[in-house]
C-alpha positions as CSV (number, residue, x, y, z in Angstrom):
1,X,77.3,85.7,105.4
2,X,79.4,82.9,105.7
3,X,78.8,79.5,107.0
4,X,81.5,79.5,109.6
5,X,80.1,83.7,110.6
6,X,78.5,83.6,114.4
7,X,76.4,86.8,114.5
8,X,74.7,87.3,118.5
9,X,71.5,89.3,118.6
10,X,70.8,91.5,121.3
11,X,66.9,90.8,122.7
12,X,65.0,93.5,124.1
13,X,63.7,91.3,127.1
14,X,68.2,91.7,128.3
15,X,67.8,95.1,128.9
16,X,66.9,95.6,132.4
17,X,63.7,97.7,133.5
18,X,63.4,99.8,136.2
19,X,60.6,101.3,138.5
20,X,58.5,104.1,137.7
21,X,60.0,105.9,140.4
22,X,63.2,105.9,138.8
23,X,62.2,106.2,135.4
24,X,62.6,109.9,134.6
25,X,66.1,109.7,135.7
26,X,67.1,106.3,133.8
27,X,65.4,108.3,130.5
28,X,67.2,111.5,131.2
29,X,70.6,109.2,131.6
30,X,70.4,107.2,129.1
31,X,69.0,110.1,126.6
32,X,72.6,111.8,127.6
33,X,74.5,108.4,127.4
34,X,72.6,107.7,123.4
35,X,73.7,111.6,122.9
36,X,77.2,111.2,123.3
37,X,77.4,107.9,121.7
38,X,76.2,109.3,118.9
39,X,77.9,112.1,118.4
40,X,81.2,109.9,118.8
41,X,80.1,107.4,115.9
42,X,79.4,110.8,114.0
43,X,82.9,111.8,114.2
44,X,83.9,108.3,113.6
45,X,82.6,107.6,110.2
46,X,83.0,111.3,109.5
47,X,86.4,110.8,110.1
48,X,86.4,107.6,108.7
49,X,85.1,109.0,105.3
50,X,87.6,112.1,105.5
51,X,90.5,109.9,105.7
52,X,89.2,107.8,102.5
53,X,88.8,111.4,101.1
54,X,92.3,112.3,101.9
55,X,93.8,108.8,100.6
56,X,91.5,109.3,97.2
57,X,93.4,112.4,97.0
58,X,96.7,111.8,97.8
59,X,96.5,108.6,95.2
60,X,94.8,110.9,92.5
61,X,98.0,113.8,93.0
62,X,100.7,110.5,93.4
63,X,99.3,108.7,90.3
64,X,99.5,112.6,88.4
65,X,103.2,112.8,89.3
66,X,104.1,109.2,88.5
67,X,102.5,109.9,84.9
68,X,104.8,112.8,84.5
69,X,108.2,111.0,86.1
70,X,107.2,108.4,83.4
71,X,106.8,110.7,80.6
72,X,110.2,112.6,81.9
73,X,111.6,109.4,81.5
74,X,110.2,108.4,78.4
75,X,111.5,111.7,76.6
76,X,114.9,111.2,77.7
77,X,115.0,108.3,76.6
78,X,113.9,109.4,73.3
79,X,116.7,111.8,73.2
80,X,118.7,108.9,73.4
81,X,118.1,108.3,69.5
82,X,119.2,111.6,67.8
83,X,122.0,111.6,70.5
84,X,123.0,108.5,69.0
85,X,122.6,109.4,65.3
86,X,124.5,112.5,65.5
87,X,127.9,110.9,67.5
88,X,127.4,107.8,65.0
89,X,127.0,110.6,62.2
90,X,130.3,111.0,59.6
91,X,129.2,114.8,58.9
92,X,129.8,116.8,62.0
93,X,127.8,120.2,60.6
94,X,124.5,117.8,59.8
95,X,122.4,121.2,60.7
96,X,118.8,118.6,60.2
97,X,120.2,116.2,63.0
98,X,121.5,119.1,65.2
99,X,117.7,120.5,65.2
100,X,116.4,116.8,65.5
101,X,118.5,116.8,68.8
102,X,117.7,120.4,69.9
103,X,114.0,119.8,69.6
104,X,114.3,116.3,71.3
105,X,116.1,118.2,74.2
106,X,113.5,120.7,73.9
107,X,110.8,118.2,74.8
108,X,112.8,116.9,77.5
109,X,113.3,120.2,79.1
110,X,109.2,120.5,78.6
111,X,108.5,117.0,80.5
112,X,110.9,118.4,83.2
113,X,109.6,121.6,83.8
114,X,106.3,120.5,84.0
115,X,107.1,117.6,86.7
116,X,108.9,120.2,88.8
117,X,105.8,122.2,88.7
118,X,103.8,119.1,90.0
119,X,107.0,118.0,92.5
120,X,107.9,121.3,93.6
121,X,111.3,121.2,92.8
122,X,111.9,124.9,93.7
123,X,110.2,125.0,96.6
124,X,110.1,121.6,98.5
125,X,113.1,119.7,99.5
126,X,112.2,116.0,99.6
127,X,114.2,112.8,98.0
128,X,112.2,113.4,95.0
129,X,112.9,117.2,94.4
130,X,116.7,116.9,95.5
131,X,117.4,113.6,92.9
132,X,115.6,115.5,90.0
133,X,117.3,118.5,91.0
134,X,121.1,116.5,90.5
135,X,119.5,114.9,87.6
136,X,118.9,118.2,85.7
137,X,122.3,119.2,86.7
138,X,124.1,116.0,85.1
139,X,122.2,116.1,82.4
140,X,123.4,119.4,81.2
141,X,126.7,118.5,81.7
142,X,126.5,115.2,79.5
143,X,124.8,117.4,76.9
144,X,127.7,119.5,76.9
145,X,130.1,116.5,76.4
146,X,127.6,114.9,73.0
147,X,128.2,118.8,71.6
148,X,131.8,118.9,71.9
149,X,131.9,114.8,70.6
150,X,130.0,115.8,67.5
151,X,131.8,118.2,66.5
152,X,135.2,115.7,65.6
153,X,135.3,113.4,63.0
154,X,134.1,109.9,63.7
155,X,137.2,108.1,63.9
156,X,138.6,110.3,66.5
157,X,135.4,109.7,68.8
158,X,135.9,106.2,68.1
159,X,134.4,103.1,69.9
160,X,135.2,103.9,73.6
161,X,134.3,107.2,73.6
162,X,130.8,106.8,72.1
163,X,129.7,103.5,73.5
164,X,130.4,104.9,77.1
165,X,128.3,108.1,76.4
166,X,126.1,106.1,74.7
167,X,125.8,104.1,78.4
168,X,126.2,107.3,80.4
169,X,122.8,108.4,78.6
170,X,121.1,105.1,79.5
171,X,121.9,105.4,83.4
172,X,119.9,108.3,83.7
173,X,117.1,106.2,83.4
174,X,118.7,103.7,86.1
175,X,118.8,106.8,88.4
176,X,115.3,107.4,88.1
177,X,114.1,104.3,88.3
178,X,114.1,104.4,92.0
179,X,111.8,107.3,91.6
180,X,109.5,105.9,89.8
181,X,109.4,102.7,92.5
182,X,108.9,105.3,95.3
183,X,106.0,107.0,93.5
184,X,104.3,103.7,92.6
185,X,104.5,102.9,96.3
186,X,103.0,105.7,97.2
187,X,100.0,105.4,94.3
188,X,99.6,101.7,95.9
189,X,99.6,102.8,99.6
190,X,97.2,105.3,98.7
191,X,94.9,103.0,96.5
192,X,95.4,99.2,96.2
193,X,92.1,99.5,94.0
194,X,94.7,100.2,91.0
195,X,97.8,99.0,92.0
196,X,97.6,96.3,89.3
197,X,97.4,99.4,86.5
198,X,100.3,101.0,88.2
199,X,102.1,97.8,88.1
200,X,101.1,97.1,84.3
201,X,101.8,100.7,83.2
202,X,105.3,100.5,85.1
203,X,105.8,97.4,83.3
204,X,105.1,99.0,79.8
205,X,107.3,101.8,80.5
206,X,110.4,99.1,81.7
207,X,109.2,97.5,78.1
208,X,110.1,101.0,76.1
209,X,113.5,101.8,77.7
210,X,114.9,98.2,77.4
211,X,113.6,98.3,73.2
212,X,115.2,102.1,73.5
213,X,118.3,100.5,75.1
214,X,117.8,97.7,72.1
215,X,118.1,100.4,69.6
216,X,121.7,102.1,71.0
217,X,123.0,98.8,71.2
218,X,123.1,98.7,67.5
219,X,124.6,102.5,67.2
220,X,128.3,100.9,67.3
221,X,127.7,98.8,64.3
222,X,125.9,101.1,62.0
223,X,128.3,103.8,62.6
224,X,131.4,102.1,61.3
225,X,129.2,99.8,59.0
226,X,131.4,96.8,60.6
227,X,130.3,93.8,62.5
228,X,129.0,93.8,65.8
229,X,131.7,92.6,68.7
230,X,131.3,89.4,70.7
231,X,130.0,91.9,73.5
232,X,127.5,94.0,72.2
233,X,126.1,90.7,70.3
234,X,125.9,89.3,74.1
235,X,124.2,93.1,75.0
236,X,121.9,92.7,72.5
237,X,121.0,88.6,73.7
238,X,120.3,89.9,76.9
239,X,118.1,92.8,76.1
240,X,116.1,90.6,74.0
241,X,115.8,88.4,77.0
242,X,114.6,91.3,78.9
243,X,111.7,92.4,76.5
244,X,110.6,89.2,75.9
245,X,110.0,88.5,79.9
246,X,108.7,91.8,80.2
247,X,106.6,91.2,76.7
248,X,105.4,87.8,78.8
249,X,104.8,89.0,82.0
250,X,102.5,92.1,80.8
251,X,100.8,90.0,78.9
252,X,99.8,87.1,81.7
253,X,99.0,90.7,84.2
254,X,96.7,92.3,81.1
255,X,95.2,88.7,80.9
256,X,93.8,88.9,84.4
257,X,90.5,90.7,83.5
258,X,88.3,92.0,80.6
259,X,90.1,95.1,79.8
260,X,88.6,98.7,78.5
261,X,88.3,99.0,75.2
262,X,91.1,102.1,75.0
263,X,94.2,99.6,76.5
264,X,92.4,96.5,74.4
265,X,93.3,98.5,71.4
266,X,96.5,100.0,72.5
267,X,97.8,96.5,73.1
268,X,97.4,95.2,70.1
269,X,98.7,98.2,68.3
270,X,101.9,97.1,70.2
271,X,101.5,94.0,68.9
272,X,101.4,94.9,65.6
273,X,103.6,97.4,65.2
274,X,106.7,96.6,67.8
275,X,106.5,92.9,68.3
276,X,106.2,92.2,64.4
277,X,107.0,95.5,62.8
278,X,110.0,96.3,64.7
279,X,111.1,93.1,65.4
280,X,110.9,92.0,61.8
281,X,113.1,95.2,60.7
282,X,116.0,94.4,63.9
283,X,116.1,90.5,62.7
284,X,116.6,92.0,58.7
285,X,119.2,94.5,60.6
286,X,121.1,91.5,62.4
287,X,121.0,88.8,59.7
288,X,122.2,91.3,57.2
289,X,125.8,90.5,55.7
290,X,126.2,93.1,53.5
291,X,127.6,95.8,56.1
292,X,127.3,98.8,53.0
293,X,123.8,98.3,52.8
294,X,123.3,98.7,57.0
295,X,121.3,101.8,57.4
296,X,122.8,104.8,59.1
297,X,122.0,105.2,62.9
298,X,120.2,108.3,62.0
299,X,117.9,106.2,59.0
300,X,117.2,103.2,61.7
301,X,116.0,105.9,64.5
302,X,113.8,107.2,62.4
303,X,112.4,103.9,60.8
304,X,112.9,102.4,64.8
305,X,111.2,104.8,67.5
306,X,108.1,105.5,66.1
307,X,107.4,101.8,66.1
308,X,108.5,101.8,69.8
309,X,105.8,104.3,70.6
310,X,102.7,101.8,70.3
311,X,104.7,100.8,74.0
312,X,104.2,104.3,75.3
313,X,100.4,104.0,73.6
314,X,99.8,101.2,75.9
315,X,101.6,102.7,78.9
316,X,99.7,105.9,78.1
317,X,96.2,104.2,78.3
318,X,97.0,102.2,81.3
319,X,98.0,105.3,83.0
320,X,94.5,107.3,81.7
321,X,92.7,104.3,82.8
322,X,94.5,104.5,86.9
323,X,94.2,108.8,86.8
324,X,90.3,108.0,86.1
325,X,89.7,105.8,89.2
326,X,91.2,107.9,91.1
327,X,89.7,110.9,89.9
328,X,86.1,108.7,90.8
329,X,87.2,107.3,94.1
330,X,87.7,110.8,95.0
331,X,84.4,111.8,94.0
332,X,83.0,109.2,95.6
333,X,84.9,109.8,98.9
334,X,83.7,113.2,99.0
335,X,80.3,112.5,98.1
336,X,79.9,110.2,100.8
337,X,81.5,112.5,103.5
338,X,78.9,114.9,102.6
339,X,76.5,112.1,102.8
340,X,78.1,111.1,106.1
341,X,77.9,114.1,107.6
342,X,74.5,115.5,106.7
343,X,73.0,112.1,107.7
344,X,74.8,112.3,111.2
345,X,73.2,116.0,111.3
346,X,69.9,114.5,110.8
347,X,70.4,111.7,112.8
348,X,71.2,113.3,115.9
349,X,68.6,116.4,115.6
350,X,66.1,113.7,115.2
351,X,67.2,111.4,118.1
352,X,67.3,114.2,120.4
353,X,63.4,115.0,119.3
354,X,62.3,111.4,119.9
355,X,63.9,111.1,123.2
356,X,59.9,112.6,124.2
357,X,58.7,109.5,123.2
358,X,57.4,107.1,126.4
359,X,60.0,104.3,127.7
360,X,58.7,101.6,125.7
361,X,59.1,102.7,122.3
362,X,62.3,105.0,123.2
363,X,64.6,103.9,125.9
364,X,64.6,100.1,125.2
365,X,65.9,100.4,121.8
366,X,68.5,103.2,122.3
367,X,70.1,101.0,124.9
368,X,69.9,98.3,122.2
369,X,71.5,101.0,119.9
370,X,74.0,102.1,123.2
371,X,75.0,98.5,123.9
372,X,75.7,97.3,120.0
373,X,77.3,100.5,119.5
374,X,79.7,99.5,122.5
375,X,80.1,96.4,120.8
376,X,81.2,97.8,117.7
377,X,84.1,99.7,119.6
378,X,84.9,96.2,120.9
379,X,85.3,94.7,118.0
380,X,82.0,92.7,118.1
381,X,79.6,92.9,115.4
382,X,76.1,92.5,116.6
383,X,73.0,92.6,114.7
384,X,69.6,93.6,117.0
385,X,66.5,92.5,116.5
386,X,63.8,94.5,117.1
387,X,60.1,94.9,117.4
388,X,58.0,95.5,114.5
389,X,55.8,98.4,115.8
390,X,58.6,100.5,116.7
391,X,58.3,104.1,114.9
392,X,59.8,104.2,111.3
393,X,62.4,106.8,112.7
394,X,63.7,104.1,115.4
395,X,63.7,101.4,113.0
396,X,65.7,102.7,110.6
397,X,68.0,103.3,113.0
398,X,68.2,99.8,114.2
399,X,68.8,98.8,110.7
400,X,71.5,101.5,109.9
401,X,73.5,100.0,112.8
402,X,73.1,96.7,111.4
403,X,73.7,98.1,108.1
404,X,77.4,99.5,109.4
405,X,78.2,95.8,111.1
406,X,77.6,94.1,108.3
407,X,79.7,97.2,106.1
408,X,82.3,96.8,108.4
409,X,82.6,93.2,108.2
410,X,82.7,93.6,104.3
411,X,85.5,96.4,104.6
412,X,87.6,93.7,107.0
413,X,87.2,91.1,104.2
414,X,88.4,93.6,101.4
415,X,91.5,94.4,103.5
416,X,92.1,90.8,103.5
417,X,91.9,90.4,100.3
418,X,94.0,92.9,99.6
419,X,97.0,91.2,101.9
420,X,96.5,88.4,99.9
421,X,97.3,90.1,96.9
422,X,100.3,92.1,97.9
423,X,101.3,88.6,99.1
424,X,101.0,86.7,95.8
425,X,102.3,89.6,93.5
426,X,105.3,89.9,95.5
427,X,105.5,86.0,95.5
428,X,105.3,86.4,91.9
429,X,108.2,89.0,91.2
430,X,111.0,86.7,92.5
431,X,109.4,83.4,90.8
432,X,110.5,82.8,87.2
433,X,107.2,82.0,85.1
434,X,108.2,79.3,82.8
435,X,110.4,76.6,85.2
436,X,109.1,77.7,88.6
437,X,112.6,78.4,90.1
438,X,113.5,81.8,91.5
439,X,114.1,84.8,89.1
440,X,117.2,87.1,89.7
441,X,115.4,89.0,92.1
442,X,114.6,85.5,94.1
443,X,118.2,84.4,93.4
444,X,120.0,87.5,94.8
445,X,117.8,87.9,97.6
446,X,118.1,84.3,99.1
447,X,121.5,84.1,98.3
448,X,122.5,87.0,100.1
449,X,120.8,86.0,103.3
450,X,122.5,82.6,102.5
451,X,125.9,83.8,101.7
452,X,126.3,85.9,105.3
453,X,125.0,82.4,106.6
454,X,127.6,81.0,104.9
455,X,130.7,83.5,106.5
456,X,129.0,83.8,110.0
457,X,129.5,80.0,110.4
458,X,133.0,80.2,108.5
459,X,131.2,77.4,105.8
460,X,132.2,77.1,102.2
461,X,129.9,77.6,99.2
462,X,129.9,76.9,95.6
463,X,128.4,79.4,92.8
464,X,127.5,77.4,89.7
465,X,126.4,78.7,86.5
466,X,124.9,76.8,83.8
467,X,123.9,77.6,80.2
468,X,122.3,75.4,77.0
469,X,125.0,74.6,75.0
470,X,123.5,76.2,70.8
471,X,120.3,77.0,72.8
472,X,119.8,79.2,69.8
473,X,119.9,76.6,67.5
474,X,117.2,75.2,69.2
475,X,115.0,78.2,69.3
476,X,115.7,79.2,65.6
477,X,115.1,75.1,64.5
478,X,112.0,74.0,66.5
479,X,110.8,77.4,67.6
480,X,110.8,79.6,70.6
481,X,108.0,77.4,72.3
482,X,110.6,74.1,71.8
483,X,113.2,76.2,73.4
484,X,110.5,77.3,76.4
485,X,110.2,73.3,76.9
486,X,114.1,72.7,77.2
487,X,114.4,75.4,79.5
488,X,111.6,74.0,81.8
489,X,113.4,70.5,81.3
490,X,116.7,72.3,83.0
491,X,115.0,73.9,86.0
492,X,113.3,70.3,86.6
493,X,116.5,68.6,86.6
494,X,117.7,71.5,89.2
495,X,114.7,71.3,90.7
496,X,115.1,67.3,91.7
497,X,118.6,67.1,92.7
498,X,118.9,70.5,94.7
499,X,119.3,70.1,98.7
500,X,117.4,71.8,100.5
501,X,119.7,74.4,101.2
502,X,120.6,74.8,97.8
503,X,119.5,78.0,95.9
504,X,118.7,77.4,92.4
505,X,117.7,80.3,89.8
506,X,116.4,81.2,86.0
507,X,119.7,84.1,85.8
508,X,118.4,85.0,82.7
509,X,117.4,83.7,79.6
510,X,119.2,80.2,78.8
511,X,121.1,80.6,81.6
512,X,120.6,78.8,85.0
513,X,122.6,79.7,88.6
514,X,122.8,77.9,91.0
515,X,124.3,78.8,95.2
516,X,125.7,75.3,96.9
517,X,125.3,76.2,100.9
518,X,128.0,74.1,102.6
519,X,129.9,72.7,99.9
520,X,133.5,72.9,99.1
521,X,134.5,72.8,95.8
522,X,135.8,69.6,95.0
523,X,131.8,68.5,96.1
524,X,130.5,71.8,94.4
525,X,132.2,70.0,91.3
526,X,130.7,66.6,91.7
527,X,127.4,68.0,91.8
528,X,127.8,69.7,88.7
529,X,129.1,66.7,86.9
530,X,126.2,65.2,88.0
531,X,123.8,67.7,86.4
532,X,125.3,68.1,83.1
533,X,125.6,64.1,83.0
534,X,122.0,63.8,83.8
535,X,121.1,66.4,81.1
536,X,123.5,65.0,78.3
537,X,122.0,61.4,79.3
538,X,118.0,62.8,78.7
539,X,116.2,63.1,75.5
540,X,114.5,66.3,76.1
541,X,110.6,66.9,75.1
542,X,110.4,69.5,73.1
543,X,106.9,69.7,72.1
544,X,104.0,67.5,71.6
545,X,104.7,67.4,67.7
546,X,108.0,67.1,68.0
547,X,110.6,64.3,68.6
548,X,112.9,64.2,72.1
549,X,116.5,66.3,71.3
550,X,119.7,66.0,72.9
551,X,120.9,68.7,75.3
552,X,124.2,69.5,76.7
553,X,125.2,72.3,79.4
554,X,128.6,73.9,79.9
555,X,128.9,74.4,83.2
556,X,131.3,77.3,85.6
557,X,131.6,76.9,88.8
558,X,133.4,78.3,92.3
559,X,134.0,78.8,95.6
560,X,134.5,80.4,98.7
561,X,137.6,79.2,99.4
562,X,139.7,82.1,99.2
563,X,138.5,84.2,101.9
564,X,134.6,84.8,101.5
565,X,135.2,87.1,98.4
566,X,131.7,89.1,97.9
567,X,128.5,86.9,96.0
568,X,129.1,89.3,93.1
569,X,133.0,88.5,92.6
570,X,132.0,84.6,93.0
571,X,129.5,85.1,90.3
572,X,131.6,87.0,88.2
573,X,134.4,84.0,88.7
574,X,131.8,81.2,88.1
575,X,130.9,83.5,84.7
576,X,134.1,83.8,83.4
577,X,134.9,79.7,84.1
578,X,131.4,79.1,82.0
579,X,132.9,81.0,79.3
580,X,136.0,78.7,79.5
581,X,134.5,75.9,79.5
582,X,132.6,77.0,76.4
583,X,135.8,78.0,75.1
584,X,137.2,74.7,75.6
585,X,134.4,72.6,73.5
586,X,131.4,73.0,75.9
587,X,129.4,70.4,77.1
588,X,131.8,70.1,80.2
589,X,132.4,71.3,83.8
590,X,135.0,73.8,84.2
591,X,135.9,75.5,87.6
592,X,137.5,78.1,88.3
593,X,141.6,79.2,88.6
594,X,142.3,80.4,91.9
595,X,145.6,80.3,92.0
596,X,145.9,83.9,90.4
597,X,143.9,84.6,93.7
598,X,146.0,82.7,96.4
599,X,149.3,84.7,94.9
600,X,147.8,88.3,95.9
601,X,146.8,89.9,99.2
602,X,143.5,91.3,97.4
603,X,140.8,90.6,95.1
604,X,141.4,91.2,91.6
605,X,139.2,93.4,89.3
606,X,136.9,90.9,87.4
């Protein structure tokens, strides 16, 4: 019990006595009273116990589905890789990749069938049930579309038409993402006890479709055995980004606690064999200059995704490890609502024999019982002393309502606990790790509450985008960990020269963002200039072992000016003025053209 915890006693010598006269008829009264309180705490904790039953269960069916959504999602994404060989493939009648690609659909089909069976997707109609219903139904259709691709020649699928069924194929896992958001809500609702194995094992999966999506970036290249365009090279930046956050974050959430032996060894297989193995053959992939010598998409997806399935190993265990404590809370929760009720059973067959017993020994401590019972109702948690030389059966009664105040008070502290946990892990999913500024999450959320500000009160604001000029010359000289320290230097500088109703953001890799509330842009510019000065002024630590480097920034930046265009077309416009200012030499502030804007009556397609 804690210092600052007040616990009142209830004394026998409070309860009132009455005359012999009108004893009979206070024992008969209060033997009904201590009756019917009883039989109400009964079919409290009962129903106390039956609703932890029903949550146990409804988190054990919940975490069950989620496992096969993930596994749905995991095979079509695997489908993704023969999909890709055989439209990146120069012989249209390859019969081994067609039946690489049947069987992969095969298994897809598999996955699917047997979440409908779990869902009910032919009998219930629910959000769930109707999406993977459409889902099914697109799916076949895009199939349809890779069959009638493969069977022309590769030149006349060209670039366009297999880099947008390549991306077609990668939003069905966009559409279920949702999904698998709802489900893990659900799991959590149901069970905060695993919530951080939900979140770990949704994290893992994210992990695998992003190295998937890593893997069909490259398709393109291998196909036509040419270089890789300015786009797909920034595709492929970005992905990287992704895994490597993801890679970081599931590593600092594994880190929290000793973990089972089954998810210790998985993790480390994913070490081993993705985050050396794979990435070791991708970097002799990218760096490669003879483009004859490139494998064939079909060669790197066979080399590729079983290197990728240490991710799903991981995921896998993390999964086994949340289906198990389910499974036991629900044991549990049965166990002791058989407990529960057996010992209410007893309880009150008892009570109702030792009502016999003379006022002293009886009625004084069953209106002790009666008044901290009331208590209890009230929201006041009273522990009673007692007399020693009461009968064992009364005593243990005493203590089993002390026992359930002090229970209580433990299950009021566990709920708190667990708001206070929900608080800092959602805290923690719109801060970026390494400078302490918002993520994108962070960023898009506050500046969307700021931007409708912004047009309510008819005030200008400024979208600024900032990125390292040869950041990766930096990593690839002094290491990622130099380039981690450089980045942290930025979001300081943002940090310390921000207003307070500026928004500043890690957007995503090197690249910082940053929403100006009430600024026009000739101000919006000053600012700027006064960042990328501070930044081009600073030697930057880069390490304890290391000496201070220089750092410039090329910077984009707009405004609202033009009519309150939407947050996304600002960004967009603030994105494509960074690129002209790196275009233009870097190291400089560069806003951007409006003009093109002020000439038309509508927004132009970024």
């Amino acid at each position: 019990m804690g210092p600052c915890t007040m616990v009142s006693t209830l004394d026998p010598n409070d309860i009132p006595h009455t005359g012999k006269s009108s004893l009979m008829k206070s024992f008969i009264t209060f033997g009904i009273s201590s009756l019917l309180i009883l039989i109400s705490l009964a079919a409290f904790l009962i129903t106390v116990e039956w609703q932890e039953f029903r949550r146990a269960s409804a988190a054990h069916q919940s975490t069950v589905k989620l496992r096969l959504l993930l596994l749905y999602a995991e095979k079509l994404s695997r489908e993704r890789g023969p999909t890709n060989a055989i439209l990146g493939n120069t012989d249209t009648d390859d019969s081994q990749l067609r039946q690489t690609l049947a069987l992969a659909r095969k298994e897809t089909d598999d996955a699917y069938a047997r979440l409908c069976a779990a869902v009910g997707c032919n009998t219930i109609s629910n959000n769930l049930t109707i999406e993977l219903n459409v889902l099914a139904t697109e799916l076949a259709q895009e199939r349809e579309t890779i069959n009638n691709l493969a069977t022309m020649p590769l030149k006349e699928r060209g670039n366009e038409r297999i880099s947008a069924q390549i991306d077609r194929m990668i939003g069905f896992i966009d559409k279920i993402r949702p999904l698998i958001t709802a489900l893990s809500n659900d799991v959590i609702t149901s069970s905060s006890a695993i919530s951080l194995l939900i979140t770990e094992a949704r994290l893992a999966a994210t992990l695998r479709e992003y190295a998937g999506q890593l893997g069909s970036a490259l398709t393109l290249s291998l196909s036509f055995k040419r270089e890789r365009t300015l786009k797909e090279q920034l595709k492929l930046e970005r992905l990287k980004g992704h895994i490597e956050e993801l890679h970081m974050r599931l590593s600092a959430h594994l880190a929290v606690a000793a973990l089972p032996a089954e998810i210790a060894d998985a993790k480390a297989k994913m070490e081993e064999e993705y985050f050396v193995e794979a990435t070791a053959y991708l970097d002799s992939i990218e760096a490669s200059t003879n483009l004859q010598t490139l494998p064939s998409p079909d060669t790197f997806y066979k080399t590729y995704v079983p290197l990728m399935d240490s991710i799903l190993t991981l995921r896998d265990a993390l999964l086994a490890e949340a289906e198990a404590s389910t499974i036991k809370a629900k044991q549990d929760a049965l166990l002791a609502l058989s407990v529960v009720s057996i010992l209410m059973l007893v309880f009150l067959a008892l009570t109702i024999k030792k009502l016999r017993i003379i006022h002293q020994q009886v009625v004084v401590p069953m209106m002790q019982a009666s008044h901290a019972l009331r208590a209890i109702s009230a929201g006041h948690y009273q522990e009673i002393s007692h007399s020693n030389n009461l009968p064992e059966e009364i005593d243990e009664v005493m203590e089993g309502i002390n026992t359930l105040n002090r229970q209580i008070k433990v299950r009021i502290g566990l709920e708190q606990e667990r708001d206070e946990l929900v608080k800092t892990l959602t805290l923690q999913s719109s801060t970026d790790f390494l400078t302490g500024l918002k993520n994108r999450r962070g960023f898009y959320e506050a500046a969307n509450i700021e931007y409708a500000r912004a047009q309510r009160h008819a005030c200008e604001s400024c979208i600024m985008i900032i990125d390292i000029d040869h950041f990766k010359t930096v990593n690839d000289t002094y290491g990622h960990s130099a380039g981690d320290w450089a980045l942290t230097f930025i979001g300081g500088i943002l940090k310390d020269n921000s207003r307070i109703h500026d928004i500043s953001a890690r957007h995503g890799g090197e690249e910082f963002i940053c929403m100006l509330g009430n600024s026009n842009l000739e101000e919006g510019c000053l600012f700027a200039e006064k960042i990328r000065t501070l930044i081009q002024a600073a030697m930057v630590d880069i390490g304890p072992d290391l000496r201070p480097i220089k750092l410039t920034v090329s910077i984009g930046i707009t405004s609202s000016q033009f009519q309150h265009p939407p947050l996304d077309m600002m960004i967009e416009q603030a994105d494509r003025a960074l690129y002209m200012a790196k275009n233009l030499g870097r190291n400089r502030v560069q806003r951007f053209d409006h003009s093109a804007l002020a000439a038309t009556a509508q927004y132009p397609l970024l």
